[in-house]
MARPAKE-186229 format. One record per residue (C-alpha): x negated, y negated, z negated; residue number from 0. Coordinates in Angstrom, 1 decimal. Example, Ala and Ser with C-alpha at 12.3 -4.5 7.8 and 13.67 -1.06 7.14 Angstrom:
# residues 2
<r><u>-12.3</u><v>4.5</v><w>-7.8</w><num>0</num></r>
<r><u>-13.7</u><v>1.1</v><w>-7.1</w><num>1</num></r>
//
This chain:
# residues 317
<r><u>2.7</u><v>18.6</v><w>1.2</w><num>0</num></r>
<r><u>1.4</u><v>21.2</v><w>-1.4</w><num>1</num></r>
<r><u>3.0</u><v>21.2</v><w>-4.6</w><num>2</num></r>
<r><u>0.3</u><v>19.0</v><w>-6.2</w><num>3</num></r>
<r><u>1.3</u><v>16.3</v><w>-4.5</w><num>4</num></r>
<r><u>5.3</u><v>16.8</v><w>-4.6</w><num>5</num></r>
<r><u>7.5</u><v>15.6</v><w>-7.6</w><num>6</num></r>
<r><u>10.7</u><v>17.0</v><w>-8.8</w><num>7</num></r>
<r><u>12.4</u><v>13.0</v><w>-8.5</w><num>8</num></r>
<r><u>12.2</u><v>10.3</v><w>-5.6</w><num>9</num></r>
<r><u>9.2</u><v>8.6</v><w>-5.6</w><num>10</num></r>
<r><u>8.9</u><v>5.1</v><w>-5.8</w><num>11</num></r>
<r><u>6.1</u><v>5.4</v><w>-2.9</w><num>12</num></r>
<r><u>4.9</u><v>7.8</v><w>-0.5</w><num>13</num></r>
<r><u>1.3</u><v>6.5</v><w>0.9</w><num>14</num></r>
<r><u>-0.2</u><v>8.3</v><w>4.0</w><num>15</num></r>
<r><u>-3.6</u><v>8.4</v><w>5.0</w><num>16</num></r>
<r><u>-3.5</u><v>7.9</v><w>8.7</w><num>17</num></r>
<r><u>-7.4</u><v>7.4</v><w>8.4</w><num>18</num></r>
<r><u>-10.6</u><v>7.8</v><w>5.9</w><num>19</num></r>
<r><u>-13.4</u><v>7.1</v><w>7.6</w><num>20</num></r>
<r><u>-15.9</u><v>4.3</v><w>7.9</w><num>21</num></r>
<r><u>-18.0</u><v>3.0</v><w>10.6</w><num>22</num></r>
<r><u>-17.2</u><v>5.5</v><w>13.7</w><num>23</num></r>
<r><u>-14.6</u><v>7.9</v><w>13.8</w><num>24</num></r>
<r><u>-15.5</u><v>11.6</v><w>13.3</w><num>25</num></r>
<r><u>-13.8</u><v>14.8</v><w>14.3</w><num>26</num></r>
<r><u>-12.7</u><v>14.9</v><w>10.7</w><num>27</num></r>
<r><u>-11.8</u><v>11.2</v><w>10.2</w><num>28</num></r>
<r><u>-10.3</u><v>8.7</v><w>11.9</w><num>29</num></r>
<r><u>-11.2</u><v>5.2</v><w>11.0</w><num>30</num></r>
<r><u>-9.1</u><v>2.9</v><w>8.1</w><num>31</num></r>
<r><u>-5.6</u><v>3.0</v><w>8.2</w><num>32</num></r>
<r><u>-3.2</u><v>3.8</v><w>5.5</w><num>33</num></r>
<r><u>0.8</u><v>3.7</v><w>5.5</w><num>34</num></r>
<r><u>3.1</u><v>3.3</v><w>2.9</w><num>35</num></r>
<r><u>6.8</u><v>3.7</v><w>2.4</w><num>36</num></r>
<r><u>8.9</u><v>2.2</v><w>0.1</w><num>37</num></r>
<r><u>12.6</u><v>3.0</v><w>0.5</w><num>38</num></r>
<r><u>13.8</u><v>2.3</v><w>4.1</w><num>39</num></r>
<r><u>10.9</u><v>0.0</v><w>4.9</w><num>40</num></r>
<r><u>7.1</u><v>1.3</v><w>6.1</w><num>41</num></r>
<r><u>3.8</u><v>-1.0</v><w>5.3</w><num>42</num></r>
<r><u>0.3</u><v>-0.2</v><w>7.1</w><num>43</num></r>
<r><u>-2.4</u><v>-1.5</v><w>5.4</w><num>44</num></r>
<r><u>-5.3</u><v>-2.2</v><w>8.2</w><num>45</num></r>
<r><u>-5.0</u><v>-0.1</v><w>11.3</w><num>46</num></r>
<r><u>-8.4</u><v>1.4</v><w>13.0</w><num>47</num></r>
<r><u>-9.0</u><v>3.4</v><w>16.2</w><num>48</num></r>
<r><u>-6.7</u><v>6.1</v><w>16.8</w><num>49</num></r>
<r><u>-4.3</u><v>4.5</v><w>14.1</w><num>50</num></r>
<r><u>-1.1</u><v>5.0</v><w>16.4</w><num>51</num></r>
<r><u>-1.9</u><v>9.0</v><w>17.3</w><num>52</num></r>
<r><u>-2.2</u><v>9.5</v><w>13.2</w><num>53</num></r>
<r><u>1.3</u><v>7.5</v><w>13.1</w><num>54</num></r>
<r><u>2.8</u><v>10.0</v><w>15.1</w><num>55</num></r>
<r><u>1.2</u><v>12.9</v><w>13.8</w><num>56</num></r>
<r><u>2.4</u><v>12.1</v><w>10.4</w><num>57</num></r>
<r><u>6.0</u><v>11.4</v><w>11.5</w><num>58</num></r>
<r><u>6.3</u><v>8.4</v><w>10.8</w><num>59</num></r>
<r><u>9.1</u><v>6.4</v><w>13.0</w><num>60</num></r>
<r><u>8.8</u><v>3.1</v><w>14.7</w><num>61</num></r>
<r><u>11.5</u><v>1.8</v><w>13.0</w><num>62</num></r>
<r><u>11.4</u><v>1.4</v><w>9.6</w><num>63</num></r>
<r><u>7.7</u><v>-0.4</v><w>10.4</w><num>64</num></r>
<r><u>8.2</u><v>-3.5</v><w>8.4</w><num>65</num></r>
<r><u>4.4</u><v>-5.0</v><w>8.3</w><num>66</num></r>
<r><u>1.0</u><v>-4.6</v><w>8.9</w><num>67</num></r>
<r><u>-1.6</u><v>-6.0</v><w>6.8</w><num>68</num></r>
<r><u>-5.4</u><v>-6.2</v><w>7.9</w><num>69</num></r>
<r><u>-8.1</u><v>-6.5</v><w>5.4</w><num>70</num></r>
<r><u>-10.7</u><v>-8.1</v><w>7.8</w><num>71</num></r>
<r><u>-12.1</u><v>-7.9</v><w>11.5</w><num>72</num></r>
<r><u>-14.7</u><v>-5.4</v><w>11.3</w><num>73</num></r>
<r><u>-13.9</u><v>-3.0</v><w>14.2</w><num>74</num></r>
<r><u>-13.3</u><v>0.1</v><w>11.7</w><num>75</num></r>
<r><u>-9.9</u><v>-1.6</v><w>10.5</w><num>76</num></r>
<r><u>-8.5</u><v>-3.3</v><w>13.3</w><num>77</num></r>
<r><u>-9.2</u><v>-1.9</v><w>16.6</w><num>78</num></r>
<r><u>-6.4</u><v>0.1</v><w>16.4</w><num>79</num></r>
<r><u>-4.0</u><v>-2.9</v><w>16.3</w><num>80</num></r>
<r><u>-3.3</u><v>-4.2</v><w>19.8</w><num>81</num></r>
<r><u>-2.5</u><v>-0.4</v><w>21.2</w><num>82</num></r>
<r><u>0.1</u><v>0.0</v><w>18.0</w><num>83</num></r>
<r><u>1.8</u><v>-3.6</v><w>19.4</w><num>84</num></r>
<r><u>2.1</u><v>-2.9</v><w>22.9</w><num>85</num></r>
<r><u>3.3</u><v>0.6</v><w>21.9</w><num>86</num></r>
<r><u>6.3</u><v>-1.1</v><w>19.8</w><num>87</num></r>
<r><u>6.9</u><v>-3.2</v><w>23.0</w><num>88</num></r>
<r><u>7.6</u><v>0.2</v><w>24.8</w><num>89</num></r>
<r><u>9.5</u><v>1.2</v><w>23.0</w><num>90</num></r>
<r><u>11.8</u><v>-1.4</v><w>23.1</w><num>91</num></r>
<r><u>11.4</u><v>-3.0</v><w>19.7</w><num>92</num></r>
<r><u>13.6</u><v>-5.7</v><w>18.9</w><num>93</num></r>
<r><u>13.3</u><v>-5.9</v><w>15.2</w><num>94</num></r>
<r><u>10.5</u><v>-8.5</v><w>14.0</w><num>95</num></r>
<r><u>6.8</u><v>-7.4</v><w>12.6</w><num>96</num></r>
<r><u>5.0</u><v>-9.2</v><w>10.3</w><num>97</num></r>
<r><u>1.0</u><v>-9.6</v><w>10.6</w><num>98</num></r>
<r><u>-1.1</u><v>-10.5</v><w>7.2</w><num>99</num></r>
<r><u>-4.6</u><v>-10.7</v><w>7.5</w><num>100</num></r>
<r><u>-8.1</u><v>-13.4</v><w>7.7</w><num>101</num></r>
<r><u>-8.5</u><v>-16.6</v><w>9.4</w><num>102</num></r>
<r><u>-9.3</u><v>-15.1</v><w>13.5</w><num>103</num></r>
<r><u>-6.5</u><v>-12.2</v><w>13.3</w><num>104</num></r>
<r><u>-4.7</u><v>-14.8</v><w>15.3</w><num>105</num></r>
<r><u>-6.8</u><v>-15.2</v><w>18.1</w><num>106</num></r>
<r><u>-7.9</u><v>-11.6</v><w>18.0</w><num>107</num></r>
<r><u>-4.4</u><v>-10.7</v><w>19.0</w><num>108</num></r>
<r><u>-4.1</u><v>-13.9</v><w>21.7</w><num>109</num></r>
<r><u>-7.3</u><v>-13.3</v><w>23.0</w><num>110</num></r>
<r><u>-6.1</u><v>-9.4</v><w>23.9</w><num>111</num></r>
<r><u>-2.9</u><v>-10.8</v><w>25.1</w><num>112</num></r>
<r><u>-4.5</u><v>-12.7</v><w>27.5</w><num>113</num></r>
<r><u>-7.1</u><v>-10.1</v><w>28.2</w><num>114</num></r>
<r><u>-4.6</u><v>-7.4</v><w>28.7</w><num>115</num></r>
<r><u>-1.5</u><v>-9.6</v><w>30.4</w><num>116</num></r>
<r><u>0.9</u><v>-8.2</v><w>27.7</w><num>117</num></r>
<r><u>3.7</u><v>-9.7</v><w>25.9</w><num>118</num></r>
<r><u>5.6</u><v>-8.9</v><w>23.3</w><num>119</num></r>
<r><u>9.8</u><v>-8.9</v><w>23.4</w><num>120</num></r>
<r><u>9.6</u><v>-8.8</v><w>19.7</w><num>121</num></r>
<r><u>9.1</u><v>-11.7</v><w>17.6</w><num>122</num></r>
<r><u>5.7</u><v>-11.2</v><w>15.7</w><num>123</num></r>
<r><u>5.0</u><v>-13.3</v><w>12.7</w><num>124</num></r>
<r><u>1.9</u><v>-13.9</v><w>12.2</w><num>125</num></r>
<r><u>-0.2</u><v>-15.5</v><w>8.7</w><num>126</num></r>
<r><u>-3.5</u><v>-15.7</v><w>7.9</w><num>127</num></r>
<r><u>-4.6</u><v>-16.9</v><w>4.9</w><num>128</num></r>
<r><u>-8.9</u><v>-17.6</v><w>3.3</w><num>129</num></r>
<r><u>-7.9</u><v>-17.3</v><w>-0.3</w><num>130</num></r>
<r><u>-5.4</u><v>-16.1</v><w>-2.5</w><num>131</num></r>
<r><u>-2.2</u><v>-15.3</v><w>-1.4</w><num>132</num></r>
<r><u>1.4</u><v>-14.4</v><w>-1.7</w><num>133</num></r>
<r><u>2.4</u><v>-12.6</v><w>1.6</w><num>134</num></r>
<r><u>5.6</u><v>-11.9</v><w>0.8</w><num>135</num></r>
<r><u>8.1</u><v>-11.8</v><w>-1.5</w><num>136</num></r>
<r><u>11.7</u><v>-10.6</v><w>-2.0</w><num>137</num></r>
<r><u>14.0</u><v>-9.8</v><w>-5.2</w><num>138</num></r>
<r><u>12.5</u><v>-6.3</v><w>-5.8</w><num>139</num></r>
<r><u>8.3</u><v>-6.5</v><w>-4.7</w><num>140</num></r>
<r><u>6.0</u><v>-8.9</v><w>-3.6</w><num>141</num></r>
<r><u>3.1</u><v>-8.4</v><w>-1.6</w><num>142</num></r>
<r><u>-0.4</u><v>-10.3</v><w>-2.6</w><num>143</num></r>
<r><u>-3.7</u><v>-10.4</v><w>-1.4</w><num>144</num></r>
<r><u>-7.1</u><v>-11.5</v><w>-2.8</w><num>145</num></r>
<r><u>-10.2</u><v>-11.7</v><w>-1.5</w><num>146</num></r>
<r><u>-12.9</u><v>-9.4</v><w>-2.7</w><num>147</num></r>
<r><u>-16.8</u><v>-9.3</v><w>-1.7</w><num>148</num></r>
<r><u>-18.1</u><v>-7.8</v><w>1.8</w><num>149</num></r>
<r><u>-20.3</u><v>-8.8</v><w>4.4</w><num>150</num></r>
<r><u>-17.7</u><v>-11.3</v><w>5.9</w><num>151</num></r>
<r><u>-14.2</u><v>-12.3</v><w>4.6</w><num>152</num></r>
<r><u>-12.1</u><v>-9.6</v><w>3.6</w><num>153</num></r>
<r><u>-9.1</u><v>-9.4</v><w>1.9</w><num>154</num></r>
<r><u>-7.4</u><v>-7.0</v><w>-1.0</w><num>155</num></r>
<r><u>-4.1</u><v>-6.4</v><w>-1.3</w><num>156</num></r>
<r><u>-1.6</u><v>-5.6</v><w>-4.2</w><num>157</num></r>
<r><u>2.1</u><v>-4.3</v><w>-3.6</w><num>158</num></r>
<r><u>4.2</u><v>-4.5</v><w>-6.6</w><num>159</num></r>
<r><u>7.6</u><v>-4.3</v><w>-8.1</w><num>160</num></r>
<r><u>9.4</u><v>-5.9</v><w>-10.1</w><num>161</num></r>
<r><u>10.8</u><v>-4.8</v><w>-13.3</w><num>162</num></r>
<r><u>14.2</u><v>-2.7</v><w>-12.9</w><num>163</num></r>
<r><u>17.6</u><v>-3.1</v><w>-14.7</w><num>164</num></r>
<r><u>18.0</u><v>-0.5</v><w>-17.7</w><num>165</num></r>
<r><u>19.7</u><v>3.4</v><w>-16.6</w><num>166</num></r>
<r><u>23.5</u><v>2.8</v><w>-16.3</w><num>167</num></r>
<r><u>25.4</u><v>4.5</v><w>-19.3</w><num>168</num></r>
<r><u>28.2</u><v>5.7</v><w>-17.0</w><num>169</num></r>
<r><u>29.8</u><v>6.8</v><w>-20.2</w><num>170</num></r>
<r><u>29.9</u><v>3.6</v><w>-22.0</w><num>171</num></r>
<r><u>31.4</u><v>1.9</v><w>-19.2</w><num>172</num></r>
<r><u>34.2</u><v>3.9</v><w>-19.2</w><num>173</num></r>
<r><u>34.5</u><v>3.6</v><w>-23.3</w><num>174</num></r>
<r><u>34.8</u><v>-0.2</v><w>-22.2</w><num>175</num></r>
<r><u>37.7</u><v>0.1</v><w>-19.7</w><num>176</num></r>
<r><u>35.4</u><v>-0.8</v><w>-17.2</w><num>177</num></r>
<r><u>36.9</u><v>0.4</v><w>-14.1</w><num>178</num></r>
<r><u>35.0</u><v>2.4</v><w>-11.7</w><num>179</num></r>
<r><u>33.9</u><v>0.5</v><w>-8.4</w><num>180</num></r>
<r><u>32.4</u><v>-3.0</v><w>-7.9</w><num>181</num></r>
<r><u>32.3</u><v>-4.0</v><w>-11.5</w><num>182</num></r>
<r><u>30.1</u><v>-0.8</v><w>-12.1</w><num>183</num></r>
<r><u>27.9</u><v>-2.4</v><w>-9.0</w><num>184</num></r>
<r><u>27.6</u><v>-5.4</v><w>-10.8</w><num>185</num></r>
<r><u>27.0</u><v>-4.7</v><w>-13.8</w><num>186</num></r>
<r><u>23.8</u><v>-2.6</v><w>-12.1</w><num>187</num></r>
<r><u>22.6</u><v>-5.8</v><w>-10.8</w><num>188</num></r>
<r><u>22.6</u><v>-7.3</v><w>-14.3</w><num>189</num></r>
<r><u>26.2</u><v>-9.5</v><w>-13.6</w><num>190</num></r>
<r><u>28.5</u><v>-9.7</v><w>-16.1</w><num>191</num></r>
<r><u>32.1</u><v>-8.9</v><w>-15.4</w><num>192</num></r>
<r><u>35.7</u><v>-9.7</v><w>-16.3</w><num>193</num></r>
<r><u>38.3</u><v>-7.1</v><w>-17.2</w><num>194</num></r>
<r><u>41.9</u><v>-7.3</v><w>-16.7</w><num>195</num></r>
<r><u>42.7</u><v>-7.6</v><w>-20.4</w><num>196</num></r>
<r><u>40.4</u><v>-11.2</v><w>-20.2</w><num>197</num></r>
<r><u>37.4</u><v>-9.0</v><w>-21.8</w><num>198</num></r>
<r><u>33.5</u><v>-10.1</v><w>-20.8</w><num>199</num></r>
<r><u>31.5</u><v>-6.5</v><w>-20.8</w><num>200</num></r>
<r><u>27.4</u><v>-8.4</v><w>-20.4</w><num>201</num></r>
<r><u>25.2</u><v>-5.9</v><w>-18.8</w><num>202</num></r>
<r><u>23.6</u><v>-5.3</v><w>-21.8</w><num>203</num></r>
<r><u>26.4</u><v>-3.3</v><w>-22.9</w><num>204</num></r>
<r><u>26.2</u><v>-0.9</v><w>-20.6</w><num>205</num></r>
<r><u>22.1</u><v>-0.7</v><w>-19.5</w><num>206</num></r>
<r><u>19.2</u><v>0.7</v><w>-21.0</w><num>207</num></r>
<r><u>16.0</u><v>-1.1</v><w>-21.4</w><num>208</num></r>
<r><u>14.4</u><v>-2.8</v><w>-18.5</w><num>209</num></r>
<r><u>11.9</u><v>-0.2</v><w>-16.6</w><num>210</num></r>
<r><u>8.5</u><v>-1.3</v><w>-15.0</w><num>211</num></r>
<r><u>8.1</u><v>-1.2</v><w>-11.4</w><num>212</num></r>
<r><u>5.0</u><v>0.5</v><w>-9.8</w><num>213</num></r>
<r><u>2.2</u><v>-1.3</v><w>-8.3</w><num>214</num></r>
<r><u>0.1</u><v>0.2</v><w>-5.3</w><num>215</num></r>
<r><u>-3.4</u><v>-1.6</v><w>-4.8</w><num>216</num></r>
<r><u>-5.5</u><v>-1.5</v><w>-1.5</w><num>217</num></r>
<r><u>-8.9</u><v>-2.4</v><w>-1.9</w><num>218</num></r>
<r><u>-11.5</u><v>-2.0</v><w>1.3</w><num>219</num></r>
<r><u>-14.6</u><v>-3.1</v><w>2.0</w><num>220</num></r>
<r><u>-15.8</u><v>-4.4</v><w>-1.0</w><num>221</num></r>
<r><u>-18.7</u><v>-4.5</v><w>-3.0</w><num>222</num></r>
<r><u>-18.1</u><v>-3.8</v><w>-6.8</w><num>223</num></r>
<r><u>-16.8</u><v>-7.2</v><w>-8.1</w><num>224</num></r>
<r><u>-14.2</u><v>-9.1</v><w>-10.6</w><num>225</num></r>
<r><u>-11.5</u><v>-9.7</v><w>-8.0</w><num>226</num></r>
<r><u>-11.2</u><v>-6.2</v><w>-7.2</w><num>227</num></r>
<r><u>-11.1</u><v>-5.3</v><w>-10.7</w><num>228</num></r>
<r><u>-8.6</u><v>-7.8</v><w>-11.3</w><num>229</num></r>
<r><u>-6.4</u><v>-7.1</v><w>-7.9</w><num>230</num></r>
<r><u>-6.5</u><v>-3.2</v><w>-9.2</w><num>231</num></r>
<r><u>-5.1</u><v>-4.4</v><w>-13.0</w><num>232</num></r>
<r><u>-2.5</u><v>-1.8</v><w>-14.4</w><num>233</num></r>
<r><u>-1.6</u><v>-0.5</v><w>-10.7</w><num>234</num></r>
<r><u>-0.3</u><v>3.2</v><w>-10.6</w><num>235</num></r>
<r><u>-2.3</u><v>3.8</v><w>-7.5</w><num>236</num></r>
<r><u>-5.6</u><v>2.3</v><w>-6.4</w><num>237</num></r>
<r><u>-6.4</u><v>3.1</v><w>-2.8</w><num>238</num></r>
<r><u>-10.2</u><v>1.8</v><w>-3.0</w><num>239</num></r>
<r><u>-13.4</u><v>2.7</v><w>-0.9</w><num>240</num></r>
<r><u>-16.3</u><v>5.1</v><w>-1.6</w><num>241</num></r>
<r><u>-18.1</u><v>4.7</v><w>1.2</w><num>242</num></r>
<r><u>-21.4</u><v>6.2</v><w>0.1</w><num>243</num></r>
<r><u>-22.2</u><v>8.3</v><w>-2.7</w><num>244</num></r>
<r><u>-23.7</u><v>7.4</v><w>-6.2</w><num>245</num></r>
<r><u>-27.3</u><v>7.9</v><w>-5.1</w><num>246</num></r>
<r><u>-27.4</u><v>5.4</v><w>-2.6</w><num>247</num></r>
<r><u>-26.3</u><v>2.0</v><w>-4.6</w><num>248</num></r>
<r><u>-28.8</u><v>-0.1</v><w>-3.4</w><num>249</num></r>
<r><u>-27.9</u><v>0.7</v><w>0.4</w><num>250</num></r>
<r><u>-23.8</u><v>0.4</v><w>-0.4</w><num>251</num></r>
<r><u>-24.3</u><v>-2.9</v><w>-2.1</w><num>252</num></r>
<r><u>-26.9</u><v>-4.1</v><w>0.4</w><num>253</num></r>
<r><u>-24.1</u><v>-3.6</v><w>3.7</w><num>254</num></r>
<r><u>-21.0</u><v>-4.6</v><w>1.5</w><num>255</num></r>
<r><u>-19.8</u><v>-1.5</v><w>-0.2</w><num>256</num></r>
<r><u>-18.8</u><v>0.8</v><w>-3.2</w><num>257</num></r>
<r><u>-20.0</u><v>4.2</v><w>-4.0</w><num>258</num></r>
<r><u>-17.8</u><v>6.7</v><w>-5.4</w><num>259</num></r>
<r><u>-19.1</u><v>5.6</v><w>-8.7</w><num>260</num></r>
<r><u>-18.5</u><v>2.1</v><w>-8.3</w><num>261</num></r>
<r><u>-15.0</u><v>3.1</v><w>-7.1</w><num>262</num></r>
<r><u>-14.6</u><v>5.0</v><w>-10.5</w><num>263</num></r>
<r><u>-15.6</u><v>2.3</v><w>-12.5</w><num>264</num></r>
<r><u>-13.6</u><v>-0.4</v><w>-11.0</w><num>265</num></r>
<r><u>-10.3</u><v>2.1</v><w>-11.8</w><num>266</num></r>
<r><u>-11.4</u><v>3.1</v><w>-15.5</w><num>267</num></r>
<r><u>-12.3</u><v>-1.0</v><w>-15.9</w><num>268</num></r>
<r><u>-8.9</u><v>-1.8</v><w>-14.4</w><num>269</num></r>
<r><u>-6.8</u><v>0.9</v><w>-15.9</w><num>270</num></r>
<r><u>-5.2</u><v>2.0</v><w>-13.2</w><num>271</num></r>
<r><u>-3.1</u><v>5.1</v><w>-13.5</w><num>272</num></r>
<r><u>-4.6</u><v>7.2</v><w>-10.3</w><num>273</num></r>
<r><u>-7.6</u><v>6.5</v><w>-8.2</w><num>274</num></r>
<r><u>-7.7</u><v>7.9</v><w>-4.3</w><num>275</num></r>
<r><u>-10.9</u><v>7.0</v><w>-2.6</w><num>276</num></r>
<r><u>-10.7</u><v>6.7</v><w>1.5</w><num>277</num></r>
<r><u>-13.1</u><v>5.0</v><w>3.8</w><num>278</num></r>
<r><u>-16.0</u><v>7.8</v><w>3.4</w><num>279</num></r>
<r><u>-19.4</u><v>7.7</v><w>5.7</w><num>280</num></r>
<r><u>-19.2</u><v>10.5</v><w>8.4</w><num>281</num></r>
<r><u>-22.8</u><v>11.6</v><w>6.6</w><num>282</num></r>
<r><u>-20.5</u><v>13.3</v><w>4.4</w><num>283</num></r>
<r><u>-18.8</u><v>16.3</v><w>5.3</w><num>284</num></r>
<r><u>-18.7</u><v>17.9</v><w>2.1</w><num>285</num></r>
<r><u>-16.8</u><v>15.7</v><w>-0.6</w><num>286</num></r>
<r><u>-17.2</u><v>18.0</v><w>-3.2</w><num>287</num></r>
<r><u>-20.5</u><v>16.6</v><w>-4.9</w><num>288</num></r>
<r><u>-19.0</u><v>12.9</v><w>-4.2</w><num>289</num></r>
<r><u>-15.5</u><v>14.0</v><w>-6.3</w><num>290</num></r>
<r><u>-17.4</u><v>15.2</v><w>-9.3</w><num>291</num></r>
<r><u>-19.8</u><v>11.9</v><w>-9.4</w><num>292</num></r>
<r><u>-16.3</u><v>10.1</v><w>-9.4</w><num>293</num></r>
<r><u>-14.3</u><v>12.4</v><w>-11.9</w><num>294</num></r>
<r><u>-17.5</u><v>12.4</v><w>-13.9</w><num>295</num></r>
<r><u>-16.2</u><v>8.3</v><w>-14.7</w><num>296</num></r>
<r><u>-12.9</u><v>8.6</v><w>-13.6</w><num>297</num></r>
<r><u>-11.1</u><v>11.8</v><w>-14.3</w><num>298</num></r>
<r><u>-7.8</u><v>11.0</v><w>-12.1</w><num>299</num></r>
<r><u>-9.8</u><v>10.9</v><w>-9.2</w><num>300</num></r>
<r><u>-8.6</u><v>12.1</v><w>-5.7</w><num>301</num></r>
<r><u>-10.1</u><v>11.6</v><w>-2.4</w><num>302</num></r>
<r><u>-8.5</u><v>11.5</v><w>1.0</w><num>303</num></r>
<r><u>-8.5</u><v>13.4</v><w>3.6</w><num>304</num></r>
<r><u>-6.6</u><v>12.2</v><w>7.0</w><num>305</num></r>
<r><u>-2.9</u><v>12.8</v><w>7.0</w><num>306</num></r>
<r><u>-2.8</u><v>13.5</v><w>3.1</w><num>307</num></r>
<r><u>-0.1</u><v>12.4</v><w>1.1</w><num>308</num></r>
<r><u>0.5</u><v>10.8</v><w>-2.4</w><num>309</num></r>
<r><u>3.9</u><v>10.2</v><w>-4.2</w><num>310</num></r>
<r><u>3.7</u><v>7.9</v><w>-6.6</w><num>311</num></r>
<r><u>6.5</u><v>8.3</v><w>-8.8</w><num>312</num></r>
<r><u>8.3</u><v>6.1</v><w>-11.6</w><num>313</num></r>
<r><u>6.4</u><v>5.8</v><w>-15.1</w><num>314</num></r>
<r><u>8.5</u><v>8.1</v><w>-17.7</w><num>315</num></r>
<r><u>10.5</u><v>5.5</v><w>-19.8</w><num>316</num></r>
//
């Protein structure tokens, strides 16, 4: 990772671009597929021919693979899937998967089951939703989805935290006869404790003002549109396609896509923190030109590249 992308503290995500391209694979791009860790748990976010190779080449591990979430059944972003499944059956997986996507993602996976007589020794949880939706959703993140405007259904999704507890003042704890241990723990979590003496310390006491959570926004295949405007809102990364450049409107909006401009717009409208643009037309081998129509809207503009990584860090409180 070059020193661009690298910050001094943990980030709150690392996204890896396991694929950029559109249509047909190229030498240079393999086709949709982008992973993304959040602590000691791994998301993939659509998963195209060729997504499992990238996996390993990226060294990423089986195990912390938590879910997979599929935008919608066009070849590009989900022929990849059924070799990533059977390859978790070889290697022994035990842990359960979960598997977000559009209505048919079900019997896409059945009907290669049956095709290919394999099974699965894991238990695979599988939703599919045609509107709206809250995938999933535990005390620190939730994962939503929304559906944006393509040739058929296709879905968006938005992974975001939760606000944090306030920085511990390790100091002022201690001033309080807190004793170090459990109560310190608790007090963390936003508990308030009993001391020995009969004393309540609140959690107030001892923690600084709640920090914001980051948000991380996929958004692929999609014409330009309100939804994915409003799925992008405020997020410190948007991960959204620029299929074709700025030229070419017409054509991108006539098959269901962005250009690089419309990609710019939607983050500057949204006011998203960073914009990476994937899911590029192997006409392009040269993104140069395609960057500067973007930055030329957008100035925090990026575009991927297969196996290139982004931190996104915690905002500065």
């Amino acid at each position: 990772m070059s020193g661009e992308e690298r910050n001094v503290s943990a980030p709150a995500l690392e996204i890896t671009f396991l694929g950029t391209g559109s249509g047909a694979p190229s030498l240079e791009r393999n086709l949709a597929c982008v992973a993304v860790q959040r602590g000691g748990e791994l998301f993939l976010f659509d998963c195209g021919e060729g997504a499992q190779i990238q996996y390993r080449r990226a060294g990423l591990g089986f195990a912390p693979l938590t879910a997979i979430a599929i935008s919608h059944l066009h070849g590009d972003h989900v022929t990849g899937l059924m070799g990533l499944l059977m390859s978790l059956q070889l290697a022994d997986r035990t842990e359960p998967l979960d598997l977000y996507g559009p209505p048919g993602l079900g019997e896409y996976v059945r009907c290669n089951r049956r095709a290919l007589h394999t099974h699965f020794g894991y238990p695979l949880h599988l939703r599919e939703e045609g509107g709206p939706a809250v995938f999933r959703e535990t005390p620190a993140y939730r994962l939503i989805a929304a559906p944006l405007d393509h040739r058929l259904f296709c879905l968006g999704f938005r992974l975001e935290e939760f606000s944090r507890p306030g920085r511990f003042n390790l100091d002022e704890a201690r001033r309080l006869g807190v004793p170090e241990g459990p109560l310190f723990g608790r007090l963390q979590r936003g508990e308030p404790v009993s001391l020995p003496d009969g004393r309540i310390v609140a959690p107030e006491q001892v923690l600084g003002p709640t920090r914001r959570g980051v948000t991380f926004v996929y958004a692929t295949d999609t014409r330009p549109c309100a939804p994915a405007v409003e799925l992008a809102r405020g997020a410190d990364l948007l991960v959204y396609e620029g299929t074709f450049d700025a030229r070419v409107g017409d054509e991108a909006h006539r098959k269901g896509h962005s250009t690089v401009a419309d990609a710019a717009r939607v983050a500057r409208e949204a006011g998203v923190r960073e914009l990476v643009i994937t899911h590029l037309s192997p006409r392009y081998t040269d993104v140069s030109p395609l960057l500067a129509q973007a930055r030329a809207i957008f100035p925090n503009t990026r575009i991927a590249r297969d196996l290139f990584r982004v931190e996104v860090p915690y905002r500065e409180e």
